[in-house]
Structures are given as C-alpha cells and as structure tokens.
SETI-149349 format. One record per residue: residue number from 1; x, y, z of N, C-alpha, C, CB in turn; chain. Coordinates in steps of 0.2 Angstrom, whole numbers, padded with zeros to 4 digits, always signed. Glycine has a CB too. Layout:
<sites>
@pos->NUM, npx->X, npy->Y, npz->Z, capx->X, capy->Y, capz->Z, cpx->X, cpy->Y, cpz->Z, cbpx->X, cbpy->Y, cbpz->Z, unit->A .
...
</sites>
This chain:
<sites>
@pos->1, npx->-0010, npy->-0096, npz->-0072, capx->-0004, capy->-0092, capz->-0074, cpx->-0002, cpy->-0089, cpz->-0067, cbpx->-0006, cbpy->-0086, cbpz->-0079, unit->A .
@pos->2, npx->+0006, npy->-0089, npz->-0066, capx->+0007, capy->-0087, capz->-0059, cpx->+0008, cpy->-0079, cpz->-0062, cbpx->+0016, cbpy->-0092, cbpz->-0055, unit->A .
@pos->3, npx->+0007, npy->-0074, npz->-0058, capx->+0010, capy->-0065, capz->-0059, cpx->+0013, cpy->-0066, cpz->-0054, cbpx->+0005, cbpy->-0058, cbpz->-0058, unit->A .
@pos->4, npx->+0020, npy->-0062, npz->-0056, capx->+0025, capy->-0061, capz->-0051, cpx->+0025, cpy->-0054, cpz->-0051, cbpx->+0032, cbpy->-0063, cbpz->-0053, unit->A .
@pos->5, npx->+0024, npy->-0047, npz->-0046, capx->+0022, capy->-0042, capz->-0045, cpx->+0031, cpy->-0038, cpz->-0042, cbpx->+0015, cbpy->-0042, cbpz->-0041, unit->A .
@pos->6, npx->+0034, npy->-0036, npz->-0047, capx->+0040, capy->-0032, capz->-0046, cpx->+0042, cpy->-0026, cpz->-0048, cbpx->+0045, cbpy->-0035, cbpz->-0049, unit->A .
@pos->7, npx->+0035, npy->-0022, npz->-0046, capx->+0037, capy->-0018, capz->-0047, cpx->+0040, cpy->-0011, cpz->-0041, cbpx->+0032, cbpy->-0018, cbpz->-0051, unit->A .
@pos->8, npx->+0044, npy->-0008, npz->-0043, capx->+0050, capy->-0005, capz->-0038, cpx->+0056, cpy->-0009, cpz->-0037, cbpx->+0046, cbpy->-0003, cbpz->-0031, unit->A .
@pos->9, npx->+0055, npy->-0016, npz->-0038, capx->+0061, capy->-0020, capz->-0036, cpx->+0066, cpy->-0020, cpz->-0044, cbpx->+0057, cbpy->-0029, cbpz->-0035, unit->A .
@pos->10, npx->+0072, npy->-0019, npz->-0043, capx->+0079, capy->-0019, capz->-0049, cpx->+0083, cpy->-0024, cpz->-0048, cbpx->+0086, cbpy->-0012, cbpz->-0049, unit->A .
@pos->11, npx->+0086, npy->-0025, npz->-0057, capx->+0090, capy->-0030, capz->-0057, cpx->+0092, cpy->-0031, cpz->-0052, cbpx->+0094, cbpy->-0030, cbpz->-0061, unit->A .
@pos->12, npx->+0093, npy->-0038, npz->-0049, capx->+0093, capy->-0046, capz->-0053, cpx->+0084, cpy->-0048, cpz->-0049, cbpx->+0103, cbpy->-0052, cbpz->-0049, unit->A .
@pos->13, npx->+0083, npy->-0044, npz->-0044, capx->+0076, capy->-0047, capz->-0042, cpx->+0071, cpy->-0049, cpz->-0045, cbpx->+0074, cbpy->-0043, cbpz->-0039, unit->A .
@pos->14, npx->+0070, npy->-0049, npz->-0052, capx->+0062, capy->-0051, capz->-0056, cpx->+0065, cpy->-0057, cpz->-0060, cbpx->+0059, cbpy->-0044, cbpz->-0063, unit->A .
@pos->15, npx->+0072, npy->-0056, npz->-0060, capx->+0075, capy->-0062, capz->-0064, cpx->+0075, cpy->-0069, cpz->-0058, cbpx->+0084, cbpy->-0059, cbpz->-0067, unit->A .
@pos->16, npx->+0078, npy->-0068, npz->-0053, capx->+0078, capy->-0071, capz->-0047, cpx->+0070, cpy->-0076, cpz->-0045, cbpx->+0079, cbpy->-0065, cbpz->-0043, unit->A .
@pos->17, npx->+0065, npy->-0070, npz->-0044, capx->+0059, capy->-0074, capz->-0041, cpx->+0056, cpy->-0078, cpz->-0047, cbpx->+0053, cbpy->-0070, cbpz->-0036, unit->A .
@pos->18, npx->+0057, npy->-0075, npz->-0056, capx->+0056, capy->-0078, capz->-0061, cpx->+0058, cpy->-0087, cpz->-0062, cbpx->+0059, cbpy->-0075, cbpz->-0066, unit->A .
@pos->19, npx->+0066, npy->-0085, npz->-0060, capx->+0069, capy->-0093, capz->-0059, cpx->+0066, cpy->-0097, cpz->-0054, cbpx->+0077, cbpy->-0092, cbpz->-0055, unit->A .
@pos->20, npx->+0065, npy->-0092, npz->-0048, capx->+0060, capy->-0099, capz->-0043, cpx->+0053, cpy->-0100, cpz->-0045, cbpx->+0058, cbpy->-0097, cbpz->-0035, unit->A .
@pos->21, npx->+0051, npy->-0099, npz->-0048, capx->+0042, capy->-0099, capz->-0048, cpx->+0042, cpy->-0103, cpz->-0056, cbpx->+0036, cbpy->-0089, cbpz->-0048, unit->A .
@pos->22, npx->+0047, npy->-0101, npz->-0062, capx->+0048, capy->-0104, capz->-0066, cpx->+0050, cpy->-0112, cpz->-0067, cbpx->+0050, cbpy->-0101, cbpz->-0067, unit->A .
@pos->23, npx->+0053, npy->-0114, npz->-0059, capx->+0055, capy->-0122, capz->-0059, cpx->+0048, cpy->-0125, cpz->-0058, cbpx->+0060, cbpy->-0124, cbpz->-0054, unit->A .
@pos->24, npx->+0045, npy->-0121, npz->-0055, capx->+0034, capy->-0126, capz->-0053, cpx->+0033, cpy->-0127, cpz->-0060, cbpx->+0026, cbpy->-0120, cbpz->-0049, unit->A .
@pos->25, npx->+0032, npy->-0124, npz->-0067, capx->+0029, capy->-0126, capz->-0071, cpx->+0030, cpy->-0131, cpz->-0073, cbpx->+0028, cbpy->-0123, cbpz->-0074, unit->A .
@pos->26, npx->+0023, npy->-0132, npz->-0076, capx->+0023, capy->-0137, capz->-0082, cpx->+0025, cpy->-0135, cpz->-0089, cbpx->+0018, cbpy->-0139, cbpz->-0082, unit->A .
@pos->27, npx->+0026, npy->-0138, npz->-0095, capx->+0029, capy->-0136, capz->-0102, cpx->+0019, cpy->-0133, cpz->-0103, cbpx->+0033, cbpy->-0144, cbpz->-0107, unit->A .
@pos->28, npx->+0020, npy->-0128, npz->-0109, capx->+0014, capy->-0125, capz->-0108, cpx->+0012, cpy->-0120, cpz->-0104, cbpx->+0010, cbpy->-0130, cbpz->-0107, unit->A .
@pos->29, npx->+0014, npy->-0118, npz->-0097, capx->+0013, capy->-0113, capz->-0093, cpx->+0016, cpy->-0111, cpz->-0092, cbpx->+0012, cbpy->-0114, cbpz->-0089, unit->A .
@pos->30, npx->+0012, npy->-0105, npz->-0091, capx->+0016, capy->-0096, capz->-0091, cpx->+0016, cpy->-0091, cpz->-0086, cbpx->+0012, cbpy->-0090, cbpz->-0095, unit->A .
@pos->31, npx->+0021, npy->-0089, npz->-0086, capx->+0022, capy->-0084, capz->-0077, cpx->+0022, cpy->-0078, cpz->-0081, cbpx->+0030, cbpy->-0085, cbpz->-0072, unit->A .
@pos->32, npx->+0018, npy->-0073, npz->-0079, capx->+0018, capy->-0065, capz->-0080, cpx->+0020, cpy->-0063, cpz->-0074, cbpx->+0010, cbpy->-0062, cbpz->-0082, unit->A .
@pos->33, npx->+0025, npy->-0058, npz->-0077, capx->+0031, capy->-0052, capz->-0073, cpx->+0027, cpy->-0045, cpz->-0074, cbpx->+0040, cbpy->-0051, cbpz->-0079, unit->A .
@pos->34, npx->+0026, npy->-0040, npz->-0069, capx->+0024, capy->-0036, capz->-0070, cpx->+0033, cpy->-0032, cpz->-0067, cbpx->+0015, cbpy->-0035, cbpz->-0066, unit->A .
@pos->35, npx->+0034, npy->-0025, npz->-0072, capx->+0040, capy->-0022, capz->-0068, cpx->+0040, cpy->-0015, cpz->-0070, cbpx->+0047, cbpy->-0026, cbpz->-0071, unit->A .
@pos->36, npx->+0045, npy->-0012, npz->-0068, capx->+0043, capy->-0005, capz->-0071, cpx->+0049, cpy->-0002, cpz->-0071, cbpx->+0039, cbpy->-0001, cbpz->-0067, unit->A .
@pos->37, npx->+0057, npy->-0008, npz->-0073, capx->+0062, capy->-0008, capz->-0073, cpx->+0064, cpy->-0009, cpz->-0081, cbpx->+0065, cbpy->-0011, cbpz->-0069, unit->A .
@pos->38, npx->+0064, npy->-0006, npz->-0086, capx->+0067, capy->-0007, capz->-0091, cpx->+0073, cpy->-0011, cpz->-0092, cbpx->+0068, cbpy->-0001, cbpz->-0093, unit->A .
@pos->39, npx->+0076, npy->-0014, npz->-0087, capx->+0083, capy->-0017, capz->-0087, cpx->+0080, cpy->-0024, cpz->-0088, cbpx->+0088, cbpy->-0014, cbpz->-0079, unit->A .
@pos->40, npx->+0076, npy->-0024, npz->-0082, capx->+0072, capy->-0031, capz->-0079, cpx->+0068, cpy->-0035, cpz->-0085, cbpx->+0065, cbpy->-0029, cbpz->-0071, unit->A .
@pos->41, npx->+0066, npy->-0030, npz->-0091, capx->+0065, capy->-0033, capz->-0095, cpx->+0068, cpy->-0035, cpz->-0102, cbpx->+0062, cbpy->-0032, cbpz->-0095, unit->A .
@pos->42, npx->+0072, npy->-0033, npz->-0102, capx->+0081, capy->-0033, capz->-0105, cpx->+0084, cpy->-0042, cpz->-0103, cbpx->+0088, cbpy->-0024, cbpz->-0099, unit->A .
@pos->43, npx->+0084, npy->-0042, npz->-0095, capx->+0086, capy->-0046, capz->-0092, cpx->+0083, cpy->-0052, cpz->-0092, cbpx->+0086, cbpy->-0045, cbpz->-0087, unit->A .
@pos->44, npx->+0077, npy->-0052, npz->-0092, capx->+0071, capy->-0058, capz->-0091, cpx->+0071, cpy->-0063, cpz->-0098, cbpx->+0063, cbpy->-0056, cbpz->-0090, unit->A .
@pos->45, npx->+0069, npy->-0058, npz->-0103, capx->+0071, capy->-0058, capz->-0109, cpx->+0078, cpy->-0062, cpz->-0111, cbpx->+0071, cbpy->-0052, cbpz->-0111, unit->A .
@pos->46, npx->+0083, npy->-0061, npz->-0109, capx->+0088, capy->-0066, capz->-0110, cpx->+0092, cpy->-0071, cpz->-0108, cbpx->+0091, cbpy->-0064, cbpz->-0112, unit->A .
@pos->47, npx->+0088, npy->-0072, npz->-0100, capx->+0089, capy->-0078, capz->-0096, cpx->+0085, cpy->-0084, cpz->-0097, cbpx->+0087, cbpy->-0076, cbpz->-0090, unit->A .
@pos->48, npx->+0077, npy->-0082, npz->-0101, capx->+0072, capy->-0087, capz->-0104, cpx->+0072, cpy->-0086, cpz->-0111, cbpx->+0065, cbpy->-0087, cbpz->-0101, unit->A .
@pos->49, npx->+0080, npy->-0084, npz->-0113, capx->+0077, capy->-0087, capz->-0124, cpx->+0075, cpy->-0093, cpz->-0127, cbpx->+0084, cbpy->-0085, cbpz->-0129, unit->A .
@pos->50, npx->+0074, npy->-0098, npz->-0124, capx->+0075, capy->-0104, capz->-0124, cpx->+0067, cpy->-0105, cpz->-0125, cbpx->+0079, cbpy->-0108, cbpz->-0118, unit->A .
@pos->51, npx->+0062, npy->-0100, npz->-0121, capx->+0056, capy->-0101, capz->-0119, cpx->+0054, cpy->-0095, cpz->-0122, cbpx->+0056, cbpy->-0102, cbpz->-0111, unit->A .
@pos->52, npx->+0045, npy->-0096, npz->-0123, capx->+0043, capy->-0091, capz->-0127, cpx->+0042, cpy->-0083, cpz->-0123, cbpx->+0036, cbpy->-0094, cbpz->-0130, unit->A .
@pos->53, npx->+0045, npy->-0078, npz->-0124, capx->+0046, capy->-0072, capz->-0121, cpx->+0040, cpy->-0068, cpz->-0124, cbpx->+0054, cbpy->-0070, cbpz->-0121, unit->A .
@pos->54, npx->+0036, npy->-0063, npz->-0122, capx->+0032, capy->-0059, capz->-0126, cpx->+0033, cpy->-0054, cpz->-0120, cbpx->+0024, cbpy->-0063, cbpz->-0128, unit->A .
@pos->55, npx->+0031, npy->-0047, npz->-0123, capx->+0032, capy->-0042, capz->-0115, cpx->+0026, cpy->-0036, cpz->-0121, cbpx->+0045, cbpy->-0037, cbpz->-0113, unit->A .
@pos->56, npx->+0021, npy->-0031, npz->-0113, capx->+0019, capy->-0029, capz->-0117, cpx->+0017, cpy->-0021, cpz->-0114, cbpx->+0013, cbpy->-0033, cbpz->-0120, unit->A .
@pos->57, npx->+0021, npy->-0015, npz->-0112, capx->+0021, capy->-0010, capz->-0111, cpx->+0014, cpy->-0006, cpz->-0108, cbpx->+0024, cbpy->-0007, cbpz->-0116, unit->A .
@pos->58, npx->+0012, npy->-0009, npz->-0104, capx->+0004, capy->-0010, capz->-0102, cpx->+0002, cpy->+0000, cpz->-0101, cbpx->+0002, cbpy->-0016, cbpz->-0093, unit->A .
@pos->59, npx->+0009, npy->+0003, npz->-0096, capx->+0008, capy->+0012, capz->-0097, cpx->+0015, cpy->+0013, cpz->-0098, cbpx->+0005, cbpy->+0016, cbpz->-0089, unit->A .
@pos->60, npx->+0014, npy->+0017, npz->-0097, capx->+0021, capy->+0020, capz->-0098, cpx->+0026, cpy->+0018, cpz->-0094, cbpx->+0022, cbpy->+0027, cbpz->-0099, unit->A .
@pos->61, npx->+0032, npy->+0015, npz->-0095, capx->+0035, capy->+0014, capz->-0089, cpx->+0032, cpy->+0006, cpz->-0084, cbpx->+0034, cbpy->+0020, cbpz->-0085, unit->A .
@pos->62, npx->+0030, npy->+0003, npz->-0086, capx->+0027, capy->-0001, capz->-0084, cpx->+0026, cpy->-0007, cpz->-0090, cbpx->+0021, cbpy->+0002, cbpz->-0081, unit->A .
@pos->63, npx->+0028, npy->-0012, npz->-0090, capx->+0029, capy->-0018, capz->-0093, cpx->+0026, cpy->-0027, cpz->-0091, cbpx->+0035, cbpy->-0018, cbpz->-0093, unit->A .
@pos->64, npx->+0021, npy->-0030, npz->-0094, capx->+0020, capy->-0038, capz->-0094, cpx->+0023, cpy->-0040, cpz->-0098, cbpx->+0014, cbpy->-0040, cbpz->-0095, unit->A .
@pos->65, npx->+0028, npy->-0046, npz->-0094, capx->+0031, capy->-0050, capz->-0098, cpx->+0030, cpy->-0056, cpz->-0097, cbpx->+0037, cbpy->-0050, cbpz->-0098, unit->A .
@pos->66, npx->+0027, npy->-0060, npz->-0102, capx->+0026, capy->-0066, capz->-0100, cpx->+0029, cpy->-0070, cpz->-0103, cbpx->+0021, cbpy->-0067, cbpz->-0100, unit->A .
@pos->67, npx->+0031, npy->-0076, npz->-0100, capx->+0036, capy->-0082, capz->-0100, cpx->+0031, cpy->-0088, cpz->-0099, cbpx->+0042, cbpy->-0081, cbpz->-0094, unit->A .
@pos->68, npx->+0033, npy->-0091, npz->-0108, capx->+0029, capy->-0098, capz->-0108, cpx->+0035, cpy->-0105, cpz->-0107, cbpx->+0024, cbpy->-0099, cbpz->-0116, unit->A .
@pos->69, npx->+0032, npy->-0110, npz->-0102, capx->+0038, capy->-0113, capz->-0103, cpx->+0040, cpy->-0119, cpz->-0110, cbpx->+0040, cbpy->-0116, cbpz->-0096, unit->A .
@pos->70, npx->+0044, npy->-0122, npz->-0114, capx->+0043, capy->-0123, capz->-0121, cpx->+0043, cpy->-0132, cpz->-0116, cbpx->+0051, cbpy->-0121, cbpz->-0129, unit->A .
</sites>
C-alpha cells in the first residue's frame, strides 16, 4: 500500500499526488491519503468514484482515505 502524507497541504494537492502515485497501481491496489482538509476529502472522493473510496476520521480533524483501484 502506497500512504501519501498530506497533511497541512489544501486543495487541489492530495488530489494531485493521488493522480500521480495512482497511475503505478495495479487493479486490486490501494493508496492511503492521510489529510486534515475536509475539502481534500470531499475532492478525492469524487475524482476516484469509479474506484473503491472508503475514508475513516482516525482523530478529529484528521482523515484515511483509501483508494482501491477497480
């Protein structure tokens, strides 16, 4: 699993290095987004609907989203 570590970084940056690291996978593999932008996961979320999206509010203010690719 690749983690992409965004946090302090705002839209469009989590969406961005998602796009690049999300063209390496293979079908079956997942990139985890750590963020702490409520927007960024608004965003991610509807750049990859195609692909399996799960997000899970680990503290407050702070979000894993993982992206599987279909």
């Amino acid at each position: 699993m690749i983690t992409i570590d965004c946090l302090g970084e705002m839209c469009p940056i989590p969406v961005l290095k998602a796009q690049k690291e999300f063209k390496k996978l293979n079908s079956g593999e997942t990139i985890k987004i750590i963020t702490d932008h409520s927007c960024a996961l608004e965003s991610v979320t509807n750049k990859f609907k195609k692909h399996q999206v799960s997000s899970d509010e680990i503290i407050v203010g702070v979000w894993e989203i993982f992206i599987t690719k279909s």
